[in-house]
C-alpha positions as CSV (number, residue, x, y, z in Angstrom):
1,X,3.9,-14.8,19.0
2,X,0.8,-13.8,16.5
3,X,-1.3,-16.8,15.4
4,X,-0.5,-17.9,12.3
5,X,-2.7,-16.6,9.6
6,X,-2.9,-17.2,5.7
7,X,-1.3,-13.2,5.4
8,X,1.9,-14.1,7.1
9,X,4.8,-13.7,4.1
10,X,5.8,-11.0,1.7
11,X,3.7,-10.0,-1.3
12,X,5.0,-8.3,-4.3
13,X,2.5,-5.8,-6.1
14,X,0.1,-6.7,-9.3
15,X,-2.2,-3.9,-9.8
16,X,-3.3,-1.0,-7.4
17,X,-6.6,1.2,-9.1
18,X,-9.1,3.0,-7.7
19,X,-13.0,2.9,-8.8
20,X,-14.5,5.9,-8.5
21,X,-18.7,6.3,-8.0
22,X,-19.1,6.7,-11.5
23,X,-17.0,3.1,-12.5
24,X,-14.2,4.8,-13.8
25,X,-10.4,3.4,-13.0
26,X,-7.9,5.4,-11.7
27,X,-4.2,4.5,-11.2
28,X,-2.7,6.8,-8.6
29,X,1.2,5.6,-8.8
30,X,0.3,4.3,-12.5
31,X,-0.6,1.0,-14.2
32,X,2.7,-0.5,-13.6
33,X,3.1,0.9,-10.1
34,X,5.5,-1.9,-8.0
35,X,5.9,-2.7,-4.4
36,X,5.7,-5.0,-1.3
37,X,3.1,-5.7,1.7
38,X,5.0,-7.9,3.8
39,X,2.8,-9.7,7.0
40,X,5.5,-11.1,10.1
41,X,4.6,-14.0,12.0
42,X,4.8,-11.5,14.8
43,X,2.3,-9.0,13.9
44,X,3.7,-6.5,11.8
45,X,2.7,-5.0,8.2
46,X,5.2,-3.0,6.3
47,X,3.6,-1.9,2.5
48,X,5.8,0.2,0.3
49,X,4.1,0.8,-3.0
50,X,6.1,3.3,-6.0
51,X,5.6,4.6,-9.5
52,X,7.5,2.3,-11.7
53,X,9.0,5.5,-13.4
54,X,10.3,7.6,-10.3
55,X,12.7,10.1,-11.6
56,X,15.9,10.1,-9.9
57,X,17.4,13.6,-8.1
58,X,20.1,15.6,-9.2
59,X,22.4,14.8,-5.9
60,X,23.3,11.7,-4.2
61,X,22.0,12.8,-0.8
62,X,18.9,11.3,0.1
63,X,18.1,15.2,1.9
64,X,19.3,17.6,-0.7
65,X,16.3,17.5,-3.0
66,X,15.0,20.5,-4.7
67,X,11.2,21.7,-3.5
68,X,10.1,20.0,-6.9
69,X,12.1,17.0,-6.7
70,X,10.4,16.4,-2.9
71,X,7.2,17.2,-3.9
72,X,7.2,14.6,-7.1
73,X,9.5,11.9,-5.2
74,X,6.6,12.0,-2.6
75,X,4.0,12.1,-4.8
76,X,5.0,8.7,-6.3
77,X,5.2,6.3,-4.0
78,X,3.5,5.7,-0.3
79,X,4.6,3.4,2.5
80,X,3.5,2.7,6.6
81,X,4.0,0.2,8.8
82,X,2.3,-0.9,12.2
83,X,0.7,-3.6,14.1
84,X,-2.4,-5.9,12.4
85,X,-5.5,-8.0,13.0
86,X,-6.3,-10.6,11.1
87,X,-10.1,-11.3,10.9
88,X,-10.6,-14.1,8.2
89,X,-12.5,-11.3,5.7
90,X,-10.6,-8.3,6.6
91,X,-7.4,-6.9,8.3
92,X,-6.7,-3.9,10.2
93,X,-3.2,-2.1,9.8
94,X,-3.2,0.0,12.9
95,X,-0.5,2.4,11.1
96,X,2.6,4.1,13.6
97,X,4.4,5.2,10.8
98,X,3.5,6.4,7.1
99,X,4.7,8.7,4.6
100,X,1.4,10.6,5.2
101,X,1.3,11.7,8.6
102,X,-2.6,12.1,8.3
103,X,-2.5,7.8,8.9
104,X,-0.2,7.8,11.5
105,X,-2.7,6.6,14.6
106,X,-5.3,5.4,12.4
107,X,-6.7,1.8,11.9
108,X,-6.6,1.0,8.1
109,X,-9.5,-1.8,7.4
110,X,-9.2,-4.1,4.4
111,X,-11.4,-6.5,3.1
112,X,-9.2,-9.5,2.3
113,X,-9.7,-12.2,-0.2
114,X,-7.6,-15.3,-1.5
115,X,-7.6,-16.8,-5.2
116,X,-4.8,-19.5,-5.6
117,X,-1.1,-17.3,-4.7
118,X,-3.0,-14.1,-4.6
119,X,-4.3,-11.7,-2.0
120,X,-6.5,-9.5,-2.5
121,X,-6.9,-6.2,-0.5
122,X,-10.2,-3.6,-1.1
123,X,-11.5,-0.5,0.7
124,X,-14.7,1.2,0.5
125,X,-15.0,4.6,1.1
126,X,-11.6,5.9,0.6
127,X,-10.5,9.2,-0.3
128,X,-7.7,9.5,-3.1
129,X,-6.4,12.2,-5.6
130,X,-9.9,14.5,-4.3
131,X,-12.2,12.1,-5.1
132,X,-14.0,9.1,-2.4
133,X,-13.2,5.8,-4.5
134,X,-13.0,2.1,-3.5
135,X,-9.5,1.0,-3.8
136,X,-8.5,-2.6,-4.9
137,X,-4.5,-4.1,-4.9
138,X,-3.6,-7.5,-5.6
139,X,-0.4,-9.0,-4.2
140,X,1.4,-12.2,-5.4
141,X,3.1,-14.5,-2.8
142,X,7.1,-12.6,-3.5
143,X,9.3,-15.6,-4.9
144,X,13.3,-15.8,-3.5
């Protein structure tokens, strides 16, 4: 069993953006992007962040996608999962799975942060849409 931490619960999404060197704000699933970050008592993160306005595919088979519907359908959303460590002012996901294969066996740090039902998450240094940005996403405790 993990030791209880402040993270454990699911999160829904508030805002994802991206600061790049320069200050400027960039959105990369858009400025009403949704999703879940969901922390297990026994040590497991699952994030799955999407474009509010994902367009649907032509079929009904999750595999029958056209080259362009992939290639937008993947460019709209992101997801991993894996094992964490929860270090009062920051977490590490070490990711096993992701939608981009380039995490998979990497430790993702984020600075963490609290403010009443929210959690904040921040990284410095990463690289998204070409450009090295700092990357900030607030989460609200999910209601049932």
């Amino acid at each position: 069993m993990h030791k209880p931490t402040p993270l454990i619960g699911t999160w829904s999404l508030i805002d994802w953006y991206n600061e790049t060197e320069t200050g400027e704000r960039l959105y990369p699933l858009g400025p009403n992007a949704t999703g879940y970050i969901s922390y297990s008592q026994d040590g497991f993160v699952f994030v799955h962040m999407m474009a509010s306005d994902r367009v649907s595919f032509e079929t009904s088979d999750p595999f029958g996608g056209s080259t362009a519907e992939d290639s937008k359908a993947y460019k709209t959303q992101i997801t991993y999962a894996g094992r964490y460590e929860y270090h009062g002012d920051h977490v590490i996901h070490h990711v096993t799975q992701a939608s981009f294969p380039n995490w998979i066996g990497t430790e993702q740090v984020r600075q963490v942060s609290f403010s009443g039902q929210n959690l904040h998450l921040s990284a410095t240094n990463a690289v998204f849409q070409g450009q090295k940005v700092n990357a900030f996403v607030e989460w609200r405790r999910a209601v049932t």
